[in-house]
mmCIF file of the protein (N, C-alpha, C, O) and its ligand, coordinates in Angstrom:
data_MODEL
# 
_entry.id   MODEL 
# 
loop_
_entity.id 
_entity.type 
_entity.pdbx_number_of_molecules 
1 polymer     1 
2 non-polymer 1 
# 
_entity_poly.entity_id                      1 
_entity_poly.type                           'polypeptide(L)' 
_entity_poly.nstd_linkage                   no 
_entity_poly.nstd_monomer                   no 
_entity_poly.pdbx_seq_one_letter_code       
;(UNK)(UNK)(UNK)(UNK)(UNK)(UNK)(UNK)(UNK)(UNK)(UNK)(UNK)(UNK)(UNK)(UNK)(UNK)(UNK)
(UNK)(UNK)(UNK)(UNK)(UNK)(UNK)(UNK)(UNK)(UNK)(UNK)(UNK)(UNK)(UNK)(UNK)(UNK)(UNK)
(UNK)(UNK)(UNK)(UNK)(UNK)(UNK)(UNK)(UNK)(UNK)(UNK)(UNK)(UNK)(UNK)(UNK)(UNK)(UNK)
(UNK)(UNK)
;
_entity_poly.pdbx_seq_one_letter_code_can   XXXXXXXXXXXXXXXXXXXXXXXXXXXXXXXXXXXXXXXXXXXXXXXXXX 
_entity_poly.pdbx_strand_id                 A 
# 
loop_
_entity_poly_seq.entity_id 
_entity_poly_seq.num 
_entity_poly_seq.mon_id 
_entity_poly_seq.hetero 
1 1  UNK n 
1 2  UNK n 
1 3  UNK n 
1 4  UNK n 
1 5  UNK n 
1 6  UNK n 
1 7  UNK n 
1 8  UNK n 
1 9  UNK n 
1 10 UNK n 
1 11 UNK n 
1 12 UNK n 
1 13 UNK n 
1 14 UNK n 
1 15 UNK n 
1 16 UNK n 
1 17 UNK n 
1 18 UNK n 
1 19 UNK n 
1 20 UNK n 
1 21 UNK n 
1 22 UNK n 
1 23 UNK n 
1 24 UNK n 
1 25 UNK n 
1 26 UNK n 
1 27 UNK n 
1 28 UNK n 
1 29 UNK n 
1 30 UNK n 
1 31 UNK n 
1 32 UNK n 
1 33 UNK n 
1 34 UNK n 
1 35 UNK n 
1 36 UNK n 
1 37 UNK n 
1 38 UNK n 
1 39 UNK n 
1 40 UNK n 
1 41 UNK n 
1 42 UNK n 
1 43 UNK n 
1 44 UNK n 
1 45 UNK n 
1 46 UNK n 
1 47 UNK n 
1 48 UNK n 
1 49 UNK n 
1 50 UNK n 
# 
loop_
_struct_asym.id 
_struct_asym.entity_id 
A 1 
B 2 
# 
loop_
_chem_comp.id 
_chem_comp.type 
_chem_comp.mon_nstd_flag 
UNK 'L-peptide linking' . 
ZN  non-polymer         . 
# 
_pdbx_entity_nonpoly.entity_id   2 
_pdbx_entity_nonpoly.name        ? 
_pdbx_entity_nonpoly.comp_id     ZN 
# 
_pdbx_nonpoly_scheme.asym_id         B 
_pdbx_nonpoly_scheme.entity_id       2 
_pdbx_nonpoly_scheme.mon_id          ZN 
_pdbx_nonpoly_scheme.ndb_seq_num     1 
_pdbx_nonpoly_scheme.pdb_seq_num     101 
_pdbx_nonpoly_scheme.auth_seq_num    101 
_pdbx_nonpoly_scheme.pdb_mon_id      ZN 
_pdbx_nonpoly_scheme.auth_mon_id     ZN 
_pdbx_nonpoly_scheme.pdb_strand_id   A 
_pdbx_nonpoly_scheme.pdb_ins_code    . 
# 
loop_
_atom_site.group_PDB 
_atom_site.id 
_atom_site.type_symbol 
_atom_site.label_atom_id 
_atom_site.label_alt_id 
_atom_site.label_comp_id 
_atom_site.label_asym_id 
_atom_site.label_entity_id 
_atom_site.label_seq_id 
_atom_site.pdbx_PDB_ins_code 
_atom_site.Cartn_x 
_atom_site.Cartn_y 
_atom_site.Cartn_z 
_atom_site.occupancy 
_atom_site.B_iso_or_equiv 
_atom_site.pdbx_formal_charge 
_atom_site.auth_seq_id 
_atom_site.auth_comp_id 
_atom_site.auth_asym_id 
_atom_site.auth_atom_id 
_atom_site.pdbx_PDB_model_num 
ATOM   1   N  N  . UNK A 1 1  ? 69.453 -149.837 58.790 1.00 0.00 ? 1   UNK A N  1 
ATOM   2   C  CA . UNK A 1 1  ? 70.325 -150.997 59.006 1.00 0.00 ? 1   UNK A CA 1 
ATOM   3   C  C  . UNK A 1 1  ? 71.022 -150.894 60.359 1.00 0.00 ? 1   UNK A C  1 
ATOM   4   O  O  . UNK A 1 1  ? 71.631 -149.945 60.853 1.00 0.00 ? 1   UNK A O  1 
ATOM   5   N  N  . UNK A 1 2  ? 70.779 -152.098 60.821 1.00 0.00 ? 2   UNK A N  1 
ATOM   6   C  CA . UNK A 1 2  ? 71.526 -151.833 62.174 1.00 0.00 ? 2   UNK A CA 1 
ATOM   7   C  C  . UNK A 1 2  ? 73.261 -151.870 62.194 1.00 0.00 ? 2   UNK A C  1 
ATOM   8   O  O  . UNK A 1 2  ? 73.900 -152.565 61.405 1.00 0.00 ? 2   UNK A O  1 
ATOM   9   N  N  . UNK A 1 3  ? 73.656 -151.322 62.850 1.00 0.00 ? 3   UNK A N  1 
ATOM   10  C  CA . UNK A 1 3  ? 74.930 -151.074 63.334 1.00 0.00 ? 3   UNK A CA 1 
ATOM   11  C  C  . UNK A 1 3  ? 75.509 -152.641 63.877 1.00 0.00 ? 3   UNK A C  1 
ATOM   12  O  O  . UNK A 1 3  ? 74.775 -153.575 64.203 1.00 0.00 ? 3   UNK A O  1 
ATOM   13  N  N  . UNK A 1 4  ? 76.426 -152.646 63.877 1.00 0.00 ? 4   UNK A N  1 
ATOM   14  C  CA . UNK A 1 4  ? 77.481 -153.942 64.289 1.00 0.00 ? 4   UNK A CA 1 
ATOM   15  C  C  . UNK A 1 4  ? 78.271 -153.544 65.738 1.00 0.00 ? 4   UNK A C  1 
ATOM   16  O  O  . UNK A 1 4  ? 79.431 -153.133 65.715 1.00 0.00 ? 4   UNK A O  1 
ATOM   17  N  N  . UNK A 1 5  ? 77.659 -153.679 66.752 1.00 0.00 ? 5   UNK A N  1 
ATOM   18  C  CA . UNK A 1 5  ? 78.477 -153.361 67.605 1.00 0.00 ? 5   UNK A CA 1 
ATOM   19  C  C  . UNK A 1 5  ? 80.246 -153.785 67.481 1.00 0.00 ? 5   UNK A C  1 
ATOM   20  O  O  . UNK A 1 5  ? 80.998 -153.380 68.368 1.00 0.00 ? 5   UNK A O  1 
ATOM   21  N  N  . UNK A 1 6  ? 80.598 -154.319 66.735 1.00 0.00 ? 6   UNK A N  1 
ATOM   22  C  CA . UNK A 1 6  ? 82.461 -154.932 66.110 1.00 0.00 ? 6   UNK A CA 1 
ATOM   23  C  C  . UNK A 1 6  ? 82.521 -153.788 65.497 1.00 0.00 ? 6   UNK A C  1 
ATOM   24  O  O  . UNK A 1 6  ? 83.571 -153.160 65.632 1.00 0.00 ? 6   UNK A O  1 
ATOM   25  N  N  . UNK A 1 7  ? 81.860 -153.429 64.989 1.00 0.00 ? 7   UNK A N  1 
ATOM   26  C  CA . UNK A 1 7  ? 82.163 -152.112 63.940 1.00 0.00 ? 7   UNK A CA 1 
ATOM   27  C  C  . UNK A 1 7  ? 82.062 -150.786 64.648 1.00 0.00 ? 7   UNK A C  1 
ATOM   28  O  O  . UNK A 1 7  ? 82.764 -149.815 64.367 1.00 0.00 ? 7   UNK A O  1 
ATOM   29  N  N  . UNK A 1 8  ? 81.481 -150.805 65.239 1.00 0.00 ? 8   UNK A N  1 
ATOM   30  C  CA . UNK A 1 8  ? 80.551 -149.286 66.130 1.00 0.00 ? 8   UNK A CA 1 
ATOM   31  C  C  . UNK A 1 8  ? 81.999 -149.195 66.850 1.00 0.00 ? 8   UNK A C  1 
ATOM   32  O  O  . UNK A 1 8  ? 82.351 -148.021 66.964 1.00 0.00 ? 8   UNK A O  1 
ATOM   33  N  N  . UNK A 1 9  ? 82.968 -150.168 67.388 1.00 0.00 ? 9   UNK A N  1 
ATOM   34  C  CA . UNK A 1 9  ? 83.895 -149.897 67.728 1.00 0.00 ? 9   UNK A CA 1 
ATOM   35  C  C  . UNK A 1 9  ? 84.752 -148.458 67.758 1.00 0.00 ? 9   UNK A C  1 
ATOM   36  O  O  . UNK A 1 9  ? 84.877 -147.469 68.480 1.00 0.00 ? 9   UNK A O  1 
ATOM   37  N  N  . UNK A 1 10 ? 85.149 -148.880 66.768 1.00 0.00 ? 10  UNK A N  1 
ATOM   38  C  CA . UNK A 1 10 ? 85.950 -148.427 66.060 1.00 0.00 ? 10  UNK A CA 1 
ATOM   39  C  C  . UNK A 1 10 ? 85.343 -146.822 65.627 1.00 0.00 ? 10  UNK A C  1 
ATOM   40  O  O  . UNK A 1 10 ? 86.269 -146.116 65.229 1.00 0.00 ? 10  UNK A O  1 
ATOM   41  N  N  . UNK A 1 11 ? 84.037 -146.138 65.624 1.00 0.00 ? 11  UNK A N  1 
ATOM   42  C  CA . UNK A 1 11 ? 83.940 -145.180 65.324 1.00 0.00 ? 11  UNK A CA 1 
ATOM   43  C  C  . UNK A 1 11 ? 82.807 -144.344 66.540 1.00 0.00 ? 11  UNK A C  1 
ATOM   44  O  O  . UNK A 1 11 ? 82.635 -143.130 66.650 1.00 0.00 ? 11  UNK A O  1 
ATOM   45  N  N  . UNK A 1 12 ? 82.416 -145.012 67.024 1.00 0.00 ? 12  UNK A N  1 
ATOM   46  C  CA . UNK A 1 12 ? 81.389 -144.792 68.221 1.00 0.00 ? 12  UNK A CA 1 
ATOM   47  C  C  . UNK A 1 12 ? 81.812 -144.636 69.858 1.00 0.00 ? 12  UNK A C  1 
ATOM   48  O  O  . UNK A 1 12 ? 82.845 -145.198 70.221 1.00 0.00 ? 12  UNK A O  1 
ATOM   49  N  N  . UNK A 1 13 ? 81.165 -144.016 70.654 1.00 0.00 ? 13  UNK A N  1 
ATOM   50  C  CA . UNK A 1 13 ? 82.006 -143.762 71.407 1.00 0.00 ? 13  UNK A CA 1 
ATOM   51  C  C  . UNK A 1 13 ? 81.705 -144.827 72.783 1.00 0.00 ? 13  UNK A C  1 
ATOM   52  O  O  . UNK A 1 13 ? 80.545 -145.225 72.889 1.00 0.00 ? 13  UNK A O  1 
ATOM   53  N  N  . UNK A 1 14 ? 82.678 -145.271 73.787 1.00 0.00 ? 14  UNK A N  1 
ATOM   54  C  CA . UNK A 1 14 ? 82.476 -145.954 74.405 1.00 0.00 ? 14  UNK A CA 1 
ATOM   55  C  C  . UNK A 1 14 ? 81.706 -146.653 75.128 1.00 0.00 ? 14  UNK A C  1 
ATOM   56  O  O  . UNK A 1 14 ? 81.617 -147.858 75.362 1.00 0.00 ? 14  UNK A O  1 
ATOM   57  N  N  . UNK A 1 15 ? 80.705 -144.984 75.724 1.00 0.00 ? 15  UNK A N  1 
ATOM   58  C  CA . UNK A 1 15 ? 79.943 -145.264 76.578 1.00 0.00 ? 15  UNK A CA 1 
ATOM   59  C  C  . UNK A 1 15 ? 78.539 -145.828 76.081 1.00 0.00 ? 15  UNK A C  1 
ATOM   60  O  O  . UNK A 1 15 ? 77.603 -146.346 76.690 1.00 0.00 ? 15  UNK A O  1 
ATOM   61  N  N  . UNK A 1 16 ? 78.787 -145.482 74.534 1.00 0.00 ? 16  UNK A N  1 
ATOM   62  C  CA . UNK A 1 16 ? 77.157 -146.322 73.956 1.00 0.00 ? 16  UNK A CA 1 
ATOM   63  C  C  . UNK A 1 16 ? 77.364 -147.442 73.536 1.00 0.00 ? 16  UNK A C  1 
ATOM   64  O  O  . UNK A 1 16 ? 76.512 -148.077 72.915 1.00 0.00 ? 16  UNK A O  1 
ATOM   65  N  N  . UNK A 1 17 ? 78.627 -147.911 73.823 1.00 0.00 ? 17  UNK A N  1 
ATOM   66  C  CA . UNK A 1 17 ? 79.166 -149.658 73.589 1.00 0.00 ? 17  UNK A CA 1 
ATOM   67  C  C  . UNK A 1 17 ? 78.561 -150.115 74.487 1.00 0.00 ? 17  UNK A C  1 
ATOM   68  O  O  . UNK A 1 17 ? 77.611 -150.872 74.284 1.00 0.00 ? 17  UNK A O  1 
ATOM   69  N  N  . UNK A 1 18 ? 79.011 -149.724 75.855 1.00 0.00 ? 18  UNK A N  1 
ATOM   70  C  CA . UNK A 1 18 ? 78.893 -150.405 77.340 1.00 0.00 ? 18  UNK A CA 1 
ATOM   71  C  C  . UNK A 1 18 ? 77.669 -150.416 77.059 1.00 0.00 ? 18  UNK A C  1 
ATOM   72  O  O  . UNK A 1 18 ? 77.272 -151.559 76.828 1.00 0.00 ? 18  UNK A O  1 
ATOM   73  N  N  . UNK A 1 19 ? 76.697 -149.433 76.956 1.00 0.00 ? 19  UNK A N  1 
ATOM   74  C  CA . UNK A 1 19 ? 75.497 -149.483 76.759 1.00 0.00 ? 19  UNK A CA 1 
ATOM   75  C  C  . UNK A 1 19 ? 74.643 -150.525 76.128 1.00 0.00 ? 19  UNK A C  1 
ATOM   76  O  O  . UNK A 1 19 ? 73.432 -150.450 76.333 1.00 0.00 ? 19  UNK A O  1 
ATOM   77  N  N  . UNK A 1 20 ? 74.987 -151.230 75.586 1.00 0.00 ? 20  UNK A N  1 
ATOM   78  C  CA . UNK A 1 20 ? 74.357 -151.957 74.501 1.00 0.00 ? 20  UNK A CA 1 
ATOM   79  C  C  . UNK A 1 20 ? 75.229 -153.386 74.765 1.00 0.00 ? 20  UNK A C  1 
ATOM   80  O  O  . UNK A 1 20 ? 74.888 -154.408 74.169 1.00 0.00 ? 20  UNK A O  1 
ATOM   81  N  N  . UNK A 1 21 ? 76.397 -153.387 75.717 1.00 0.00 ? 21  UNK A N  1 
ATOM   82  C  CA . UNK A 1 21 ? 76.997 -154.530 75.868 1.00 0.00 ? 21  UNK A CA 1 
ATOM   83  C  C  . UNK A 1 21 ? 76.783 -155.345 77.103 1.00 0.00 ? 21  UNK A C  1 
ATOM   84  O  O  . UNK A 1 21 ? 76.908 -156.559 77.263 1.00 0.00 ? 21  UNK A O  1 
ATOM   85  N  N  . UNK A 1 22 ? 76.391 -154.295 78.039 1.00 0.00 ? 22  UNK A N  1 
ATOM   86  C  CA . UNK A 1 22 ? 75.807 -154.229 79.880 1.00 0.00 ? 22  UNK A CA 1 
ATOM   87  C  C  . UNK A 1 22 ? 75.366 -155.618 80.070 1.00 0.00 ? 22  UNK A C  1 
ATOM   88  O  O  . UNK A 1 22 ? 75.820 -156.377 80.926 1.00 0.00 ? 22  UNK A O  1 
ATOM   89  N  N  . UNK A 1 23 ? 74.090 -156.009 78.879 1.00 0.00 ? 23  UNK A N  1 
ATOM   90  C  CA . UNK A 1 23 ? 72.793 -157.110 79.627 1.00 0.00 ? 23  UNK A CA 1 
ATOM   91  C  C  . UNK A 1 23 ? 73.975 -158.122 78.673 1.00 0.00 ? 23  UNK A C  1 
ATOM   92  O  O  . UNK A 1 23 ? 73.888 -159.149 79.347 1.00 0.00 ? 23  UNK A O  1 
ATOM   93  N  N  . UNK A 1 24 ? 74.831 -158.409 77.737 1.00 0.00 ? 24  UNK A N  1 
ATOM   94  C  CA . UNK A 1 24 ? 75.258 -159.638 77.295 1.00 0.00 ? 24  UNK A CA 1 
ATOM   95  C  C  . UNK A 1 24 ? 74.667 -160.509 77.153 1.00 0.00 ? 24  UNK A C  1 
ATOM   96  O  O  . UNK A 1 24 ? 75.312 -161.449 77.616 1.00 0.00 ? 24  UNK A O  1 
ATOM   97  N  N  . UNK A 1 25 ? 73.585 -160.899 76.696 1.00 0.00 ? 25  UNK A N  1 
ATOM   98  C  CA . UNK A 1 25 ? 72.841 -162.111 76.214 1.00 0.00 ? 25  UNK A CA 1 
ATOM   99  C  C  . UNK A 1 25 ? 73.246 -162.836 74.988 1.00 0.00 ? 25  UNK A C  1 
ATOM   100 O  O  . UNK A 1 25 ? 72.863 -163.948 74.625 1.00 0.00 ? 25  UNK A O  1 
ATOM   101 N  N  . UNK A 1 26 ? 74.263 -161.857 74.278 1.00 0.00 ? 26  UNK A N  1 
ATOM   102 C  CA . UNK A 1 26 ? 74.993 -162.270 73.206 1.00 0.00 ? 26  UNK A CA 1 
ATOM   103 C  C  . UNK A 1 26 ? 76.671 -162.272 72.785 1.00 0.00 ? 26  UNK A C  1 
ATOM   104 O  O  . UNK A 1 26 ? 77.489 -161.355 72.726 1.00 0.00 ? 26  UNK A O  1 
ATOM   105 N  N  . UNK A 1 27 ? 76.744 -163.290 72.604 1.00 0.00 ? 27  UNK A N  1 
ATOM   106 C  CA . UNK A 1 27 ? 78.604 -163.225 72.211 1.00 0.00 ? 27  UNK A CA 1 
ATOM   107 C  C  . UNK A 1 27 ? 79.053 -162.906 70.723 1.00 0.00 ? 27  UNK A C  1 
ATOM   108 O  O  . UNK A 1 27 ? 78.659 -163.925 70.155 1.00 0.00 ? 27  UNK A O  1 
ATOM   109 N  N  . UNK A 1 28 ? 79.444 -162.375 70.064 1.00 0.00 ? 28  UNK A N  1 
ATOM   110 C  CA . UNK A 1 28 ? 80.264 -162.615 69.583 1.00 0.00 ? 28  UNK A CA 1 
ATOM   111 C  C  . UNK A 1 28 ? 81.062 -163.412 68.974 1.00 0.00 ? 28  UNK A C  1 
ATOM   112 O  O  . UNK A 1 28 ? 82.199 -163.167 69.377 1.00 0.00 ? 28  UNK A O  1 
ATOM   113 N  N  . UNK A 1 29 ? 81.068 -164.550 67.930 1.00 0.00 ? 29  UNK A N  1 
ATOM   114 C  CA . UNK A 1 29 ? 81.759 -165.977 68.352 1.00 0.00 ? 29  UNK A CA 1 
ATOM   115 C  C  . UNK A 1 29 ? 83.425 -165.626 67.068 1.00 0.00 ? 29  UNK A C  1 
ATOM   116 O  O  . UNK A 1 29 ? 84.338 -166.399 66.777 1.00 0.00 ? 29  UNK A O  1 
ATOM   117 N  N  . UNK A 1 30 ? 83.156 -164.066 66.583 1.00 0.00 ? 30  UNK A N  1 
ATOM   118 C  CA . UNK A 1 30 ? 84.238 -164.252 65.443 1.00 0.00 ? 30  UNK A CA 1 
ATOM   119 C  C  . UNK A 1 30 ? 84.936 -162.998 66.781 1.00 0.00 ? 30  UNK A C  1 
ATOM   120 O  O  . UNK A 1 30 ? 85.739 -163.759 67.321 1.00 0.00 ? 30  UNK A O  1 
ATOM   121 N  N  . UNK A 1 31 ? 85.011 -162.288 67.186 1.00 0.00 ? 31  UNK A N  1 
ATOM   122 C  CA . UNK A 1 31 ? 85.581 -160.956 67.650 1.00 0.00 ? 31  UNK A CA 1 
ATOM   123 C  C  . UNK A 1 31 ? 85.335 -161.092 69.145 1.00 0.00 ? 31  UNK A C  1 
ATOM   124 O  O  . UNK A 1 31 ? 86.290 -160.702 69.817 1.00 0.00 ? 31  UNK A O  1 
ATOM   125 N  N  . UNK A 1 32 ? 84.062 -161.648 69.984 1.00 0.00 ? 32  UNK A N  1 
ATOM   126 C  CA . UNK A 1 32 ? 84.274 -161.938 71.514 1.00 0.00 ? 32  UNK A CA 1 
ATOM   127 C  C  . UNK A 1 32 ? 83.581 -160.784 72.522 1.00 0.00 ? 32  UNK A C  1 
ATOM   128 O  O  . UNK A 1 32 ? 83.441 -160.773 73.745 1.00 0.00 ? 32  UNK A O  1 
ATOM   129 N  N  . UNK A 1 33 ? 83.181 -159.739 71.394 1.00 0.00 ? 33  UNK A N  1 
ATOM   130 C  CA . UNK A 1 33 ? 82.315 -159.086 72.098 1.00 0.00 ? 33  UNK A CA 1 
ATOM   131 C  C  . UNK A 1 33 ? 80.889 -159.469 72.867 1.00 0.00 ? 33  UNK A C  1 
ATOM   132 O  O  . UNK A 1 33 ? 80.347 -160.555 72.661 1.00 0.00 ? 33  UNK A O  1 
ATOM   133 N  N  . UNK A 1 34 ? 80.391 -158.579 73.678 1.00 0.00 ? 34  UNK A N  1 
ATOM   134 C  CA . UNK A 1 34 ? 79.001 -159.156 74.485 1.00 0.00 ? 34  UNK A CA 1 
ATOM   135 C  C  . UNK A 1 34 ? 77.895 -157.966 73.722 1.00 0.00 ? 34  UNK A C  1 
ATOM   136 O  O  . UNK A 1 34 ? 78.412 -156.960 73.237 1.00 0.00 ? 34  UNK A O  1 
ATOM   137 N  N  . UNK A 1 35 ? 76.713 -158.104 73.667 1.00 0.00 ? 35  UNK A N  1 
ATOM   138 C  CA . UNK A 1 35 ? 75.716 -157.380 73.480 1.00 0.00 ? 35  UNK A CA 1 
ATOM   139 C  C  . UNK A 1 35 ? 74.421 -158.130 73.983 1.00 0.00 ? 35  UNK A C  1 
ATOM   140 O  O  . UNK A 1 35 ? 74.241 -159.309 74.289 1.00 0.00 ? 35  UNK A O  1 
ATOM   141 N  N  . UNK A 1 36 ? 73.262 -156.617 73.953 1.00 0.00 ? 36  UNK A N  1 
ATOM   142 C  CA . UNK A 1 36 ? 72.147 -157.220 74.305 1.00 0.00 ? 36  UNK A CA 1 
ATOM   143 C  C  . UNK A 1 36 ? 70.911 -157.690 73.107 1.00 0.00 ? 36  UNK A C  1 
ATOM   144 O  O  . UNK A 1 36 ? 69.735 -158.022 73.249 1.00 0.00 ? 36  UNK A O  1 
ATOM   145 N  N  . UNK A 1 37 ? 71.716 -157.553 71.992 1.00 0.00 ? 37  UNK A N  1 
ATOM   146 C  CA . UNK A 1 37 ? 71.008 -158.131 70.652 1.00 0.00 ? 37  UNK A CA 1 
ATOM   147 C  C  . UNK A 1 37 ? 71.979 -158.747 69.704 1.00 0.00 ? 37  UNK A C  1 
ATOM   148 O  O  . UNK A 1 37 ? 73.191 -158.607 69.536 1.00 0.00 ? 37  UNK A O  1 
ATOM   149 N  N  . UNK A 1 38 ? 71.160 -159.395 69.202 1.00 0.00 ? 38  UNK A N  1 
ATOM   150 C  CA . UNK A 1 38 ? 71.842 -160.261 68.345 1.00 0.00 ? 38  UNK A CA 1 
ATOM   151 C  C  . UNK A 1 38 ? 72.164 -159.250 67.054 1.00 0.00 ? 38  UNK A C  1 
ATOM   152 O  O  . UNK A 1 38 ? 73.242 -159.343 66.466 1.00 0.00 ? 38  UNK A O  1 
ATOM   153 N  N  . UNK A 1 39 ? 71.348 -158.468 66.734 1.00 0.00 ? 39  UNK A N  1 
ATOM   154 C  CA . UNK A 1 39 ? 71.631 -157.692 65.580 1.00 0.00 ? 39  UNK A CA 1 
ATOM   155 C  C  . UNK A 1 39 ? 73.019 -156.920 65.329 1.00 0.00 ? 39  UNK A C  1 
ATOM   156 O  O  . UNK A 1 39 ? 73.590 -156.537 64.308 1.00 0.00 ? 39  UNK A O  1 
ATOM   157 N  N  . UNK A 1 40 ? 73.318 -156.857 66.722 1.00 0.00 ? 40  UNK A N  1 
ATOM   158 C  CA . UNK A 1 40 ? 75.013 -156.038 67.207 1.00 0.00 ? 40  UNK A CA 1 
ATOM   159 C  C  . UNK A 1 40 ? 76.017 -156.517 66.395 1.00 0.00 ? 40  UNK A C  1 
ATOM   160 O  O  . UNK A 1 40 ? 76.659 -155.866 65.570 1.00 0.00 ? 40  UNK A O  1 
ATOM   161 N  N  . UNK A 1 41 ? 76.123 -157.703 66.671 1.00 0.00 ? 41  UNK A N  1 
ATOM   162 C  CA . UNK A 1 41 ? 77.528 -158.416 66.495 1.00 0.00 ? 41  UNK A CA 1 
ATOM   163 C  C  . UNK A 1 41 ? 77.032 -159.505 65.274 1.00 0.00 ? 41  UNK A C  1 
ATOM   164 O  O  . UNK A 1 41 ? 75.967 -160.067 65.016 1.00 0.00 ? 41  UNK A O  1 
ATOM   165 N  N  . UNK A 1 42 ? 78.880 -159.485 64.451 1.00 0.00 ? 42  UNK A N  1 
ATOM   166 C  CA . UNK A 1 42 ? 78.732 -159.961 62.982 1.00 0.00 ? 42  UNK A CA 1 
ATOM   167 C  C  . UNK A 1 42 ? 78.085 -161.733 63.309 1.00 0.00 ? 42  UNK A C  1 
ATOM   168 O  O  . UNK A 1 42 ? 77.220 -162.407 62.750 1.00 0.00 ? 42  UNK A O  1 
ATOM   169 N  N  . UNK A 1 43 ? 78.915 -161.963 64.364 1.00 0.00 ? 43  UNK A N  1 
ATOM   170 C  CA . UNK A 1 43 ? 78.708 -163.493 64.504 1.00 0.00 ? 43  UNK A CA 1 
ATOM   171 C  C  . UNK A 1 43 ? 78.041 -164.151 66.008 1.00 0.00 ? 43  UNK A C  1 
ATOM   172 O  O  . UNK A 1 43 ? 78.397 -165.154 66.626 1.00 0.00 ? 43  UNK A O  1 
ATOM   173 N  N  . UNK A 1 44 ? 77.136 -163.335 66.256 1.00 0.00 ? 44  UNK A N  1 
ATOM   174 C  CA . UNK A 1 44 ? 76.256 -163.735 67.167 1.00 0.00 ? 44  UNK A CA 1 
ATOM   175 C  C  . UNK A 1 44 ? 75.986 -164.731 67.883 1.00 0.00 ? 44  UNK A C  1 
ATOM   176 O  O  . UNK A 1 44 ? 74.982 -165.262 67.410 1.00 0.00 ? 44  UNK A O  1 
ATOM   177 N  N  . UNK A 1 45 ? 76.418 -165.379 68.953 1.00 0.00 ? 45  UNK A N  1 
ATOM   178 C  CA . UNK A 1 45 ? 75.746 -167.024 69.448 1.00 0.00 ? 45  UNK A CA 1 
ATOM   179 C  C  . UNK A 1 45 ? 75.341 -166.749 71.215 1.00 0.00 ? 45  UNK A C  1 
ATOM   180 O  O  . UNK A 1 45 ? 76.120 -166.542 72.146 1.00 0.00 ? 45  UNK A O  1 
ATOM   181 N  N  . UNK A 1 46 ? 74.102 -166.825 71.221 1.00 0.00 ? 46  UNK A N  1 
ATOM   182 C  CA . UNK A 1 46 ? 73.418 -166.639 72.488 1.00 0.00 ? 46  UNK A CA 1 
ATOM   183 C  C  . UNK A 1 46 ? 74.064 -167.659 73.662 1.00 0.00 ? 46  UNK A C  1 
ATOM   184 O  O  . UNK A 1 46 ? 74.069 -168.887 73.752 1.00 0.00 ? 46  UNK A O  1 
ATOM   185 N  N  . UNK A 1 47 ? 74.641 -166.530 74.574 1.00 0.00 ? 47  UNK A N  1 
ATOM   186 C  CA . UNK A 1 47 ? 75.113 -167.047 75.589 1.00 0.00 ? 47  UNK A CA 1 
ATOM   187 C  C  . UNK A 1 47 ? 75.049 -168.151 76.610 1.00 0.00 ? 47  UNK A C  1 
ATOM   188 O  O  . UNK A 1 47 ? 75.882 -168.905 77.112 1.00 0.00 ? 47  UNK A O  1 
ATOM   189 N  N  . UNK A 1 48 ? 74.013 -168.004 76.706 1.00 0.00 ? 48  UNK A N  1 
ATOM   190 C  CA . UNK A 1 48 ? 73.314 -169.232 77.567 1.00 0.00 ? 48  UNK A CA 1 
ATOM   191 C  C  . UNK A 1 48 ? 73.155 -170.712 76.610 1.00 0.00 ? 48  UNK A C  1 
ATOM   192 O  O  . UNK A 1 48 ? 72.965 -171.827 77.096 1.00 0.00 ? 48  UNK A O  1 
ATOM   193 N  N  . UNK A 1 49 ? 73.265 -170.445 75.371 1.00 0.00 ? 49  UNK A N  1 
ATOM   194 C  CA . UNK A 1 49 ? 73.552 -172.075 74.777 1.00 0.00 ? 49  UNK A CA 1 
ATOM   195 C  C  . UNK A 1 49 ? 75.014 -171.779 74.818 1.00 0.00 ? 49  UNK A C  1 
ATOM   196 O  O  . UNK A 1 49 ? 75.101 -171.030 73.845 1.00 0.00 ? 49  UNK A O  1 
ATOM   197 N  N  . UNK A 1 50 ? 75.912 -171.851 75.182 1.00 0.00 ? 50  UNK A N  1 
ATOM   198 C  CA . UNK A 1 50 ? 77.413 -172.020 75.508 1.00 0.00 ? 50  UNK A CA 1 
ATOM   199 C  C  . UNK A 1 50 ? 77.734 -172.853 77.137 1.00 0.00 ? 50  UNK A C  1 
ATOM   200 O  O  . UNK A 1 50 ? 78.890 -173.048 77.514 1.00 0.00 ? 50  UNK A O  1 
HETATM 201 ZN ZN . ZN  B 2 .  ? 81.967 -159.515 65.764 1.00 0.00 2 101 ZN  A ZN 1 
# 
């Protein structure tokens, strides 16, 4: 199961956030985080339709 980058927060360490947050192709739309998959984040909405 993949990990939630919102969640990974909180117990993971920074630099494998940035890691996975760098390319942002994805927002976040409940918490505002960026990632480069949608699988990351609870509420996902691809950037470029914004
Ligand atoms: Zn979230």
């Amino acid at each position: 199961m993949a990990k939630k980058l919102c969640k990974l927060a909180k117990n993971d360490r920074l630099d494998k956030i940035a890691e996975r947050a760098r390319s942002g192709d994805y927002i976040c739309s409940k918490c505002g985080r960026t990632a480069s998959k949608k699988k990351y984040l609870c509420k996902a909405v691809a950037v470029e339709d914004l």
